[in-house]
Gaussian input, Z-matrix of N, CA and C with variables (Angstrom, degrees):
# hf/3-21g

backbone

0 1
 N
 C     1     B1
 C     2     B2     1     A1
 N     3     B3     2     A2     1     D1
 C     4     B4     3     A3     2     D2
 C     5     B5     4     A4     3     D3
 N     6     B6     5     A5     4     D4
 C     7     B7     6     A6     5     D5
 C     8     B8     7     A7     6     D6
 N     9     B9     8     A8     7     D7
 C    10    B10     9     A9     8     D8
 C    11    B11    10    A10     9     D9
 N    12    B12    11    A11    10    D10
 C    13    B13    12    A12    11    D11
 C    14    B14    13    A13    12    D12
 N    15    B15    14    A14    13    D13
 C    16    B16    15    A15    14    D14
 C    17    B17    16    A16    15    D15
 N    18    B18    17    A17    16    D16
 C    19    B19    18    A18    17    D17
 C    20    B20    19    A19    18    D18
 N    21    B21    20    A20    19    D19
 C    22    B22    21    A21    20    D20
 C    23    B23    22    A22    21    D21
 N    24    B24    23    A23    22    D22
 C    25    B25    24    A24    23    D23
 C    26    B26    25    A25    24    D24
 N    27    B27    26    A26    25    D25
 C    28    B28    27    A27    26    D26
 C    29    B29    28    A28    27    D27
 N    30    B30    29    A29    28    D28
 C    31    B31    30    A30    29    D29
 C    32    B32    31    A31    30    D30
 N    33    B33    32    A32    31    D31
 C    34    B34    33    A33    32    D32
 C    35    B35    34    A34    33    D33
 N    36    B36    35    A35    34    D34
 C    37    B37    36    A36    35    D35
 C    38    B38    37    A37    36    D36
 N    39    B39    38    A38    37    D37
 C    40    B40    39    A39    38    D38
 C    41    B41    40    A40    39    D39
 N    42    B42    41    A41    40    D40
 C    43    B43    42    A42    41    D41
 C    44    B44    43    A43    42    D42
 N    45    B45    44    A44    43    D43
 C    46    B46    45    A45    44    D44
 C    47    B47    46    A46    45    D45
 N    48    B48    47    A47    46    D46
 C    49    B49    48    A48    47    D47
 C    50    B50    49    A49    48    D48
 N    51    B51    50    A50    49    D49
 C    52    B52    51    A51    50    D50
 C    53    B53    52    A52    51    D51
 N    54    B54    53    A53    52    D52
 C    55    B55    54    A54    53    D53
 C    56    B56    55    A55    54    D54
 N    57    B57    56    A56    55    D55
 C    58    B58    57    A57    56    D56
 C    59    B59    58    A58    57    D57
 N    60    B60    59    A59    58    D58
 C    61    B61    60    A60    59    D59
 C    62    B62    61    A61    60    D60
 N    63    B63    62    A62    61    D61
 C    64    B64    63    A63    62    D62
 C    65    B65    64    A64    63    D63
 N    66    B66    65    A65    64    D64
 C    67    B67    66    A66    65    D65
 C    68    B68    67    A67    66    D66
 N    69    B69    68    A68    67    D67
 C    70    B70    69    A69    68    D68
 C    71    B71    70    A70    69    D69
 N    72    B72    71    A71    70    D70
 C    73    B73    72    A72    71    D71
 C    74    B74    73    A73    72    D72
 N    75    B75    74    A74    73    D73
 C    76    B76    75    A75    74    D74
 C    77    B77    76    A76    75    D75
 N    78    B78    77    A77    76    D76
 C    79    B79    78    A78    77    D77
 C    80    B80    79    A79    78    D78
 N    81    B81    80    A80    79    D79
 C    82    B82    81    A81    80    D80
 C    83    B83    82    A82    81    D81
 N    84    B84    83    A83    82    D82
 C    85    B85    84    A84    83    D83
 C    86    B86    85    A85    84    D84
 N    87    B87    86    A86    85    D85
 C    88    B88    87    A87    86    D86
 C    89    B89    88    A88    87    D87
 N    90    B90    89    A89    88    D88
 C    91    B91    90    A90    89    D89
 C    92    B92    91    A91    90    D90
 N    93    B93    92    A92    91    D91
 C    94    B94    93    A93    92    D92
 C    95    B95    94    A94    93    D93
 N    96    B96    95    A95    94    D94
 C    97    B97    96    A96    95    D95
 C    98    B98    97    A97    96    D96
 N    99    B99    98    A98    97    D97
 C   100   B100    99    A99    98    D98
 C   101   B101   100   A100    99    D99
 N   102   B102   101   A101   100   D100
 C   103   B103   102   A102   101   D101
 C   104   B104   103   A103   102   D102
 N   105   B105   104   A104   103   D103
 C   106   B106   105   A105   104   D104
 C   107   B107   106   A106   105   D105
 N   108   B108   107   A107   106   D106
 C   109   B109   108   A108   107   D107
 C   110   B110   109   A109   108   D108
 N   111   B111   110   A110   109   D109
 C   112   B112   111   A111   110   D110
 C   113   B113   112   A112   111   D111
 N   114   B114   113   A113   112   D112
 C   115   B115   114   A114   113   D113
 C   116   B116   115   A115   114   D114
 N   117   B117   116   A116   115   D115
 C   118   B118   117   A117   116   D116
 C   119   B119   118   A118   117   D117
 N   120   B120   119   A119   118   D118
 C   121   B121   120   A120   119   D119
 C   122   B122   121   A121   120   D120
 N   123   B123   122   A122   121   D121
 C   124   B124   123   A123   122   D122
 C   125   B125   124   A124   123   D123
 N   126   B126   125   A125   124   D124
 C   127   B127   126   A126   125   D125
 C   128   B128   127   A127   126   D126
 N   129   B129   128   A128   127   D127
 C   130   B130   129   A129   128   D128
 C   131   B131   130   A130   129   D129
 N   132   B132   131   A131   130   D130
 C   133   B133   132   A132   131   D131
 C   134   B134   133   A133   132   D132
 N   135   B135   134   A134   133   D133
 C   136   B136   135   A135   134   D134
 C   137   B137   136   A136   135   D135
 N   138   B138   137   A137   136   D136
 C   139   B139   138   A138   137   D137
 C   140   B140   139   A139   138   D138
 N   141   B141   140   A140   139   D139
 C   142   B142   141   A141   140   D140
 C   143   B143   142   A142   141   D141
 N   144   B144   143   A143   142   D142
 C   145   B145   144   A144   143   D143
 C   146   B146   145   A145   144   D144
 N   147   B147   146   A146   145   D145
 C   148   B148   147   A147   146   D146
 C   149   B149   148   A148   147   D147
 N   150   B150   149   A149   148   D148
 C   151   B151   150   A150   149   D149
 C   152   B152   151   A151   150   D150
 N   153   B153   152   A152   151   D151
 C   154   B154   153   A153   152   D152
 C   155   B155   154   A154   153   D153
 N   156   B156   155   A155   154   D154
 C   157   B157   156   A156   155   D155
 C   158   B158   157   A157   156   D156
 N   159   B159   158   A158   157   D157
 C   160   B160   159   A159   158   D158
 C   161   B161   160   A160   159   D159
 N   162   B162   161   A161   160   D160
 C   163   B163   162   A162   161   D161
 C   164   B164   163   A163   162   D162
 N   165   B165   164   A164   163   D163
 C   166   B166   165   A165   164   D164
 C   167   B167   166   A166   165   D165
 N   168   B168   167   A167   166   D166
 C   169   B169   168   A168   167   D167
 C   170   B170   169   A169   168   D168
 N   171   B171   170   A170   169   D169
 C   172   B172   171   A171   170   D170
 C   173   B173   172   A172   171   D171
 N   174   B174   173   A173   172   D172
 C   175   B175   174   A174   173   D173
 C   176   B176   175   A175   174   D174
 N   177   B177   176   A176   175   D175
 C   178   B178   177   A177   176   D176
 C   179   B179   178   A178   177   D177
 N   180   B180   179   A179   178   D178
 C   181   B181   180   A180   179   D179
 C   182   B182   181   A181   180   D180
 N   183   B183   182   A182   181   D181
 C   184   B184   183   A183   182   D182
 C   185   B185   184   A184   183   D183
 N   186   B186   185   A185   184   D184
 C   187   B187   186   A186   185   D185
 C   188   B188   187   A187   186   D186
 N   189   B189   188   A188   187   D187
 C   190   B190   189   A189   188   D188
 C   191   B191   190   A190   189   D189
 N   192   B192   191   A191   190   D190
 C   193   B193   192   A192   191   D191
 C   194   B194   193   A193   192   D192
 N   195   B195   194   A194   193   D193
 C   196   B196   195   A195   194   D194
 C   197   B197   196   A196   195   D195
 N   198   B198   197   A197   196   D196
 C   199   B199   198   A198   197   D197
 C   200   B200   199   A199   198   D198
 N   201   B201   200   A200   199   D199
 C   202   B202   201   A201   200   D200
 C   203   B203   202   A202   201   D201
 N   204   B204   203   A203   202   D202
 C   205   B205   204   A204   203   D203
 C   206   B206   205   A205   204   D204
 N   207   B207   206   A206   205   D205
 C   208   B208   207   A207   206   D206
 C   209   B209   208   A208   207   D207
 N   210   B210   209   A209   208   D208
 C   211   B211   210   A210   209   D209
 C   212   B212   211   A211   210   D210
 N   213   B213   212   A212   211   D211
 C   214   B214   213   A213   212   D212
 C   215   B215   214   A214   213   D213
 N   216   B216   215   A215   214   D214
 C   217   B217   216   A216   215   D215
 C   218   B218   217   A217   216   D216
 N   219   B219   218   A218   217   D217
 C   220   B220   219   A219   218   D218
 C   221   B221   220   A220   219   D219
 N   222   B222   221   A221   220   D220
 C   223   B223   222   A222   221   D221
 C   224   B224   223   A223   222   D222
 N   225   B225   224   A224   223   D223
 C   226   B226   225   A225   224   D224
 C   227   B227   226   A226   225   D225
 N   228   B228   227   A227   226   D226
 C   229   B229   228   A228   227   D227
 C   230   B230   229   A229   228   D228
 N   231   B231   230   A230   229   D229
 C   232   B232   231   A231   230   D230
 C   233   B233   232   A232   231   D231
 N   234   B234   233   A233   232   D232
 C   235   B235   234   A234   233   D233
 C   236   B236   235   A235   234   D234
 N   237   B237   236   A236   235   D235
 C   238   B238   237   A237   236   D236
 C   239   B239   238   A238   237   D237
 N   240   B240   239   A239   238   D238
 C   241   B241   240   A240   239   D239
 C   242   B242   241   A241   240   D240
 N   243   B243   242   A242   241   D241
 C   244   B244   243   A243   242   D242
 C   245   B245   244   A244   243   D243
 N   246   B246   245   A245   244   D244
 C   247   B247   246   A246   245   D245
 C   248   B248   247   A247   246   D246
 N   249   B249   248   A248   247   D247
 C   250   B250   249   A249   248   D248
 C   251   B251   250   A250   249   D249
 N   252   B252   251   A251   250   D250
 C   253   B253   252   A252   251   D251
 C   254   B254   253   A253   252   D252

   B1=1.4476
   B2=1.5182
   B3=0.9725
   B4=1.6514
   B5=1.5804
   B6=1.4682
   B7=1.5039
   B8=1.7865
   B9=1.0899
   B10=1.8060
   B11=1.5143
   B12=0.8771
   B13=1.8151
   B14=1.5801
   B15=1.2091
   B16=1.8649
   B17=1.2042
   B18=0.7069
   B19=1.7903
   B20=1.3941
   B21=1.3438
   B22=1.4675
   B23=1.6748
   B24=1.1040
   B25=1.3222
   B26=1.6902
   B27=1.3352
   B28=1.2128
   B29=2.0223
   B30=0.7911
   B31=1.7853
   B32=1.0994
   B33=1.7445
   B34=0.7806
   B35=1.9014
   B36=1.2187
   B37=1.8577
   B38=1.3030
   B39=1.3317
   B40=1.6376
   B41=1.4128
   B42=1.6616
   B43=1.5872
   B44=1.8490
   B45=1.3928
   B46=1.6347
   B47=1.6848
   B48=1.3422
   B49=1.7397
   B50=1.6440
   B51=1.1689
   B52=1.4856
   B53=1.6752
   B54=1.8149
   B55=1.2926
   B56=1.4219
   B57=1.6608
   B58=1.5953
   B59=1.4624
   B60=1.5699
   B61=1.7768
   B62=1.3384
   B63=1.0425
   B64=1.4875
   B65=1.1541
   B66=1.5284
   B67=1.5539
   B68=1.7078
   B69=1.3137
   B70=1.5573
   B71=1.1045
   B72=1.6556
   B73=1.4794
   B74=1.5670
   B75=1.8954
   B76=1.5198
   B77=1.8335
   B78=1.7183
   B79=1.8171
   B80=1.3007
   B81=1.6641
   B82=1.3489
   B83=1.5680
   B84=1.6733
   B85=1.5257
   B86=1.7242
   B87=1.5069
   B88=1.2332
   B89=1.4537
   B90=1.5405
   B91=1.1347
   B92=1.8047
   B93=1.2947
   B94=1.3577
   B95=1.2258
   B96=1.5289
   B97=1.2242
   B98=1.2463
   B99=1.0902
   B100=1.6283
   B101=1.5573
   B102=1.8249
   B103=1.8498
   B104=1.3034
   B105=1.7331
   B106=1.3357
   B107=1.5651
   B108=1.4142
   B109=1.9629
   B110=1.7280
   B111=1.3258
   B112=2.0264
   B113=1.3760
   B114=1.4106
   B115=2.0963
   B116=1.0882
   B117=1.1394
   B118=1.5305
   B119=1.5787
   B120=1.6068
   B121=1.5533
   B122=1.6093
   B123=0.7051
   B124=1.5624
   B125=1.5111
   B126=1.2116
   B127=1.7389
   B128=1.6166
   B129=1.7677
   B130=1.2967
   B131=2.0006
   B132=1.4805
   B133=1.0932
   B134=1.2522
   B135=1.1967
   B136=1.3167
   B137=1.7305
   B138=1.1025
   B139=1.5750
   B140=1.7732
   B141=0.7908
   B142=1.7901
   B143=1.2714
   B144=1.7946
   B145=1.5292
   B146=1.1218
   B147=1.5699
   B148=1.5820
   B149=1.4487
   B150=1.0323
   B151=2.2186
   B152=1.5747
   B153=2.0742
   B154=1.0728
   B155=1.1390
   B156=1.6788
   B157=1.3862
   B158=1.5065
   B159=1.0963
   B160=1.6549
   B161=1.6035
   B162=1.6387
   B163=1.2180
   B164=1.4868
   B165=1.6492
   B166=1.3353
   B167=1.2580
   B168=1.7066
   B169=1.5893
   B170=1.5595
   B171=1.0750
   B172=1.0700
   B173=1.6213
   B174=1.5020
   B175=1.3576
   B176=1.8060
   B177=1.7388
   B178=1.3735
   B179=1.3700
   B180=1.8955
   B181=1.2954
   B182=1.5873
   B183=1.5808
   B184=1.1294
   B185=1.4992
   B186=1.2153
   B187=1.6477
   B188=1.3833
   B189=1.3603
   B190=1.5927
   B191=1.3654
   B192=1.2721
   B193=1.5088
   B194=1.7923
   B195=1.3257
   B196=1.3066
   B197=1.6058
   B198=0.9424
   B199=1.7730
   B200=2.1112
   B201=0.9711
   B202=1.4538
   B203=1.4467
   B204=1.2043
   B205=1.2458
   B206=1.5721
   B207=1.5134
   B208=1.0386
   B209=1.8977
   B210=0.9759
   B211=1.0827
   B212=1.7011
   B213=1.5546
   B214=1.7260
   B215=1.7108
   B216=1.7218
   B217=1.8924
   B218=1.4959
   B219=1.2498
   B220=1.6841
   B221=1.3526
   B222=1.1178
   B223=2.1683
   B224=1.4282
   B225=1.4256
   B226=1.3144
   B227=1.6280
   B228=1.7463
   B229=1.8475
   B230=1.3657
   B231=1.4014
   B232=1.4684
   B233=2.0415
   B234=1.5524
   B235=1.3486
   B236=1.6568
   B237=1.2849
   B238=1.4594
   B239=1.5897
   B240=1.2781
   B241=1.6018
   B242=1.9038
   B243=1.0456
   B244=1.5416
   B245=1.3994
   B246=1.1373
   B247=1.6104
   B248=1.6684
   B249=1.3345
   B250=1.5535
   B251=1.9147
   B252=1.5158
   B253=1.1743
   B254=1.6333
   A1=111.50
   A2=132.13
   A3=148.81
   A4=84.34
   A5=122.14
   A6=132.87
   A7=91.57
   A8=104.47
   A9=99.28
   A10=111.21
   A11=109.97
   A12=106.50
   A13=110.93
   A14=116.95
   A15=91.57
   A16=129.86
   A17=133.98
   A18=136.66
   A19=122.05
   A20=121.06
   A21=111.11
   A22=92.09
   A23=140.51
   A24=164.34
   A25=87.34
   A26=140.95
   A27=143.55
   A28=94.06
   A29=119.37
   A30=136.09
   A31=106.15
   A32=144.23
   A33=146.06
   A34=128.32
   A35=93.34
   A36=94.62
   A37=109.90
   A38=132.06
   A39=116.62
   A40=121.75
   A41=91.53
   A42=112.42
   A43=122.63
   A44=96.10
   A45=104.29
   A46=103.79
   A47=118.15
   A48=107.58
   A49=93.14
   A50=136.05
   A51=133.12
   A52=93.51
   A53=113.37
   A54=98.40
   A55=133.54
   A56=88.65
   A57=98.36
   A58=122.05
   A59=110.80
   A60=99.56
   A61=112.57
   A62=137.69
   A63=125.45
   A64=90.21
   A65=129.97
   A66=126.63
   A67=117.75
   A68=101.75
   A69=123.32
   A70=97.13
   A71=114.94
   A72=114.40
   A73=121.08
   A74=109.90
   A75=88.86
   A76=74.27
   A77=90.52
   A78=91.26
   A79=91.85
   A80=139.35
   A81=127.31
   A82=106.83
   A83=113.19
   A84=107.90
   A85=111.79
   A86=130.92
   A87=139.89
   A88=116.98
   A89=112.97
   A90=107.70
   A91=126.41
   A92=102.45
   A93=100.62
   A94=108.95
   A95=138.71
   A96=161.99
   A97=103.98
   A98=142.44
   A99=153.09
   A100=109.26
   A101=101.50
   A102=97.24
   A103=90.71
   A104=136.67
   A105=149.36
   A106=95.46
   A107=96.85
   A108=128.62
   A109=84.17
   A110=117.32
   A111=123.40
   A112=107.53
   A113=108.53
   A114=90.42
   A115=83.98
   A116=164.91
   A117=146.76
   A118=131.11
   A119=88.89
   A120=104.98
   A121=88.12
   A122=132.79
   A123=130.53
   A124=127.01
   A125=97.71
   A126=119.72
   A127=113.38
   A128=114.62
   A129=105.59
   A130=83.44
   A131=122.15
   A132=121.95
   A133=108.14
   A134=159.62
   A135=155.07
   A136=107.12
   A137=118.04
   A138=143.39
   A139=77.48
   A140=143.16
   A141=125.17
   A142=123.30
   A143=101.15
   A144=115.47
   A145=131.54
   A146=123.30
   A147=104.56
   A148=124.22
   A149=95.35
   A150=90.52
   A151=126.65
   A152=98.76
   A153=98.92
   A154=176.03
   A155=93.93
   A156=132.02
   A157=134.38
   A158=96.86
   A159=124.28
   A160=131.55
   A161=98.74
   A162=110.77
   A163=153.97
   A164=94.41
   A165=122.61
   A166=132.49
   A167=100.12
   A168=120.20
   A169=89.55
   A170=173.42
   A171=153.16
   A172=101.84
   A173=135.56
   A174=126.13
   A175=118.48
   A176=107.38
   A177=102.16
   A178=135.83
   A179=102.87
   A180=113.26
   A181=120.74
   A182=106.61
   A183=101.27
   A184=121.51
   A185=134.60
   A186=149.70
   A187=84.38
   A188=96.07
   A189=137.36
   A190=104.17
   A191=107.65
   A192=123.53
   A193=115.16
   A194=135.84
   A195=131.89
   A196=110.37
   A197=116.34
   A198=121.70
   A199=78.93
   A200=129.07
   A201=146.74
   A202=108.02
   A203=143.83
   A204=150.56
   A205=100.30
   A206=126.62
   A207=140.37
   A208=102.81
   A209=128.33
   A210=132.41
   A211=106.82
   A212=121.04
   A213=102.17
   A214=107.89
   A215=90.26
   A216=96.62
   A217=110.17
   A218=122.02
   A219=121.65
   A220=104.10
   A221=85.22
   A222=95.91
   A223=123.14
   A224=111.66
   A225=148.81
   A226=125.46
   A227=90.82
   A228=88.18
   A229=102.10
   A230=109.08
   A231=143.42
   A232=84.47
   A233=97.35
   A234=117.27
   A235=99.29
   A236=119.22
   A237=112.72
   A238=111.72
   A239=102.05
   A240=127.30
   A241=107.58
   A242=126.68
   A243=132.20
   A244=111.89
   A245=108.55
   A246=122.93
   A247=105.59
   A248=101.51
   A249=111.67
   A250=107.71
   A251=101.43
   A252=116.85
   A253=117.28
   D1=-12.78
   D2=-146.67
   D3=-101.40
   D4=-61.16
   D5=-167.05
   D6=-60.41
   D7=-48.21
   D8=-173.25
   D9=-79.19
   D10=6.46
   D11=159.52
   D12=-116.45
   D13=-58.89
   D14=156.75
   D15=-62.95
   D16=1.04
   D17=172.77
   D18=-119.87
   D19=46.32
   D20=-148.17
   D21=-87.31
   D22=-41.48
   D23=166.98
   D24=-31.30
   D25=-118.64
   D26=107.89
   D27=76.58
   D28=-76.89
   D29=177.65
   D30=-88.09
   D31=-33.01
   D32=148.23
   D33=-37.79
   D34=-44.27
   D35=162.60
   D36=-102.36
   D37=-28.83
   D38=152.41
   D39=-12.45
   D40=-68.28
   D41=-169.38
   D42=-70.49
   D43=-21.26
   D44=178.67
   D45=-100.51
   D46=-21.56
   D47=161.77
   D48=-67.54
   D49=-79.54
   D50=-146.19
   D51=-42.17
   D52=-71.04
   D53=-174.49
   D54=-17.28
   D55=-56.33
   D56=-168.82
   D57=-68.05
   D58=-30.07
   D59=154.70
   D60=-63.79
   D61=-45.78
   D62=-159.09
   D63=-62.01
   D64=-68.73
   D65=179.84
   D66=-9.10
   D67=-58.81
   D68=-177.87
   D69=-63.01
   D70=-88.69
   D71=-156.17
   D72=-58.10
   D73=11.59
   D74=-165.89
   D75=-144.17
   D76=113.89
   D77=-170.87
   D78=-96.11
   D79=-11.99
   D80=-178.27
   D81=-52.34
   D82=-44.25
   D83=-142.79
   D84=-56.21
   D85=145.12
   D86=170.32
   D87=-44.77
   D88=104.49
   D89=-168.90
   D90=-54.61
   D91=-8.41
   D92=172.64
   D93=-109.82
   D94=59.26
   D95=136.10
   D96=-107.42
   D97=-56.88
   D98=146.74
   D99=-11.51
   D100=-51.06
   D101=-169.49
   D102=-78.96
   D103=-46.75
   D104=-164.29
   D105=-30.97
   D106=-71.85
   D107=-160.90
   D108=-44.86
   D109=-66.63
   D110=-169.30
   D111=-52.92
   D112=-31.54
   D113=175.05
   D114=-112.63
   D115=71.17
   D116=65.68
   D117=-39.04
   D118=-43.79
   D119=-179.53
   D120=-74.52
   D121=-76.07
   D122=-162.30
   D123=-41.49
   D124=-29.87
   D125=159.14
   D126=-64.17
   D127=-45.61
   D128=-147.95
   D129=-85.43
   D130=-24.52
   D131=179.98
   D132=-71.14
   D133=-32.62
   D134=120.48
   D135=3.75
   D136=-75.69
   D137=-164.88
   D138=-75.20
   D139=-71.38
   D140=-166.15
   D141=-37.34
   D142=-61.65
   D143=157.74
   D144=-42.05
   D145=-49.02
   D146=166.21
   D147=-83.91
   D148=-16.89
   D149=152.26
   D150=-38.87
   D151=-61.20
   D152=154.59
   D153=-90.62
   D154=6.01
   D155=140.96
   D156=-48.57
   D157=-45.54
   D158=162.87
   D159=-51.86
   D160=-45.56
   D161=149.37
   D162=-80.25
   D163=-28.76
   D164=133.44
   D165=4.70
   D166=-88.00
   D167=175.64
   D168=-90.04
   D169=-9.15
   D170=175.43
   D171=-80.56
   D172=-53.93
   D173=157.83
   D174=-34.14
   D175=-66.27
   D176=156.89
   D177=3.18
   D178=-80.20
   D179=-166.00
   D180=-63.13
   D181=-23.71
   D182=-167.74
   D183=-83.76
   D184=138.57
   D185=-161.73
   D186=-54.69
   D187=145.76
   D188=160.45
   D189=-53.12
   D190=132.35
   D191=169.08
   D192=-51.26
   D193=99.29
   D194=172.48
   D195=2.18
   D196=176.32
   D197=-170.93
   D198=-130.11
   D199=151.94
   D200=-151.56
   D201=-122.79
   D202=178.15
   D203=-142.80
   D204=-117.14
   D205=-15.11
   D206=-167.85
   D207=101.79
   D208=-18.74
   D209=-178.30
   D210=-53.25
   D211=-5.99
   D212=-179.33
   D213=-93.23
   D214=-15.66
   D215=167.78
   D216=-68.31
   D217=-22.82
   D218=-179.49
   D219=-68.83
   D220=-32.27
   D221=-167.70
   D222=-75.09
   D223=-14.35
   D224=-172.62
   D225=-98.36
   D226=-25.01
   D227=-161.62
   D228=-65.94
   D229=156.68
   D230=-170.77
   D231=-58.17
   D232=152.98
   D233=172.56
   D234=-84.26
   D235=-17.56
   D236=-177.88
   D237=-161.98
   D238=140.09
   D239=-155.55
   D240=-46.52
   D241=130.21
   D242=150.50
   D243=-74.14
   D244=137.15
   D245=171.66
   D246=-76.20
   D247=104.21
   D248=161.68
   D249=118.76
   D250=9.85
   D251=171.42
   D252=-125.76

């Protein structure tokens, strides 16, 4: 359940590729179960987007990571020398 609340996006096109073969591969189904299923999807994509909107500004809000001692350039240096450094 954890994967389906961070990932809602993620299962969200899972679920609208599968539809959309079945759509295809199954020419019996009543075409107005077909339109039903498309503003469903269009609703639940609505509701995806502000999930991830939601999270969005919730990443946003939170403060910037401290600025460091210079110590993440130590952590970083090249395995081998630049000319002029």
């Amino acid at each position: 359940m954890s994967f389906a609340k961070s990932n809602p996006a993620r299962l969200y096109a899972v679920f609208v590729a599968a539809l959309a073969l079945v759509a295809h591969y199954v020419p019996s189904l009543p075409v107005a179960l077909v339109l039903a299923l498309a503003a469903a999807v269009l609703g639940v994509g609505e509701t995806v987007q502000r999930v991830e909107d939601r999270k969005t500004a919730e990443a946003l809000a939170q403060p910037a990571p401290a600025e460091d001692d210079g110590q993440a350039d130590a952590q970083l240096a090249l395995p081998f020398e630049v000319d002029g450094e």
